[in-house]
C-alpha positions in Angstrom: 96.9 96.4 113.7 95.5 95.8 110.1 96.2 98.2 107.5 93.6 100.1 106.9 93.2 102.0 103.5 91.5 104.9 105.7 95.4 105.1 107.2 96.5 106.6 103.6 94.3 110.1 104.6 95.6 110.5 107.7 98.8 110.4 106.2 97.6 112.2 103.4 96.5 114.9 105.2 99.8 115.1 107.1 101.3 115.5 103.3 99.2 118.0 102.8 100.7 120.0 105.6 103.7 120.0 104.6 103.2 120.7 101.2 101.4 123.7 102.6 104.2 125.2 104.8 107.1 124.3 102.4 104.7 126.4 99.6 104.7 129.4 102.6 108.2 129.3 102.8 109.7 129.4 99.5 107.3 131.1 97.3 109.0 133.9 99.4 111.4 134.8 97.0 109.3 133.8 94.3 111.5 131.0 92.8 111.6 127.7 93.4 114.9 125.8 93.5 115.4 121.7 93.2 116.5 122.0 96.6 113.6 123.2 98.1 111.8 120.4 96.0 114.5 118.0 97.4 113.2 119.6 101.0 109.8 119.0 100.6 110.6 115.2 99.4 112.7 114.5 102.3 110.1 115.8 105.0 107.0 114.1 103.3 109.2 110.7 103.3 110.1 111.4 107.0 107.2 112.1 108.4 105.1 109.5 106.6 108.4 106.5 107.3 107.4 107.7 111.3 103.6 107.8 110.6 103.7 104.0 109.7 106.3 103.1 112.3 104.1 104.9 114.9 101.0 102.8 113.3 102.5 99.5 112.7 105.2 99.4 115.8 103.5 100.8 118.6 100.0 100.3 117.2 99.1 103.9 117.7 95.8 105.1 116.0 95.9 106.5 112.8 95.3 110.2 113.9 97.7 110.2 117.1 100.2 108.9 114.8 100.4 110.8 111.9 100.3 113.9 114.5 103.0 112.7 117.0 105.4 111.9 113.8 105.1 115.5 112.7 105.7 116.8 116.4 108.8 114.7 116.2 109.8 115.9 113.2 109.3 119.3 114.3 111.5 118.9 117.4 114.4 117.2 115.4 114.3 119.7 112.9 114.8 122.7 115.2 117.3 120.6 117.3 119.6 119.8 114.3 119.8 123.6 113.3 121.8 124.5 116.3 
């Protein structure tokens, strides 16, 4: 698959997600920490490192990429809490 500068929203829109949810969750207390920013970093750079790998390794389509890498992300997430 050729990149594709239309690739960057589908990716951008999954950063967008996150972004959202992360503000959800810690505007709870009303303060932010430099963890939480170091949170948000880590999930935006997950997600989008599975995005391309999706994209570029299995040649998954753009949309069914950036969605299946934040399902994964989701799963390992909750997995790794327990």
């Amino acid at each position: 698959m050729v990149f594709d500068y239309a690739n960057l929203s589908v990716i951008g829109i999954g950063i967008i997600r996150s972004v959202a949810g992360w503000l959800e969750n810690v505007l709870e207390d009303g303060k932010i920490s430099s963890y939480e920013y170091a949170q948000l970093g880590a999930t935006i750079f997950r997600t989008a490192l599975l995005s391309l790998g999706l994209i570029f390794g299995l040649d998954l389509e753009p949309l069914a990429a950036s969605g299946s890498a934040f399902v994964i992300d989701f799963i390992v997430s909750k997995l790794s809490k327990k």
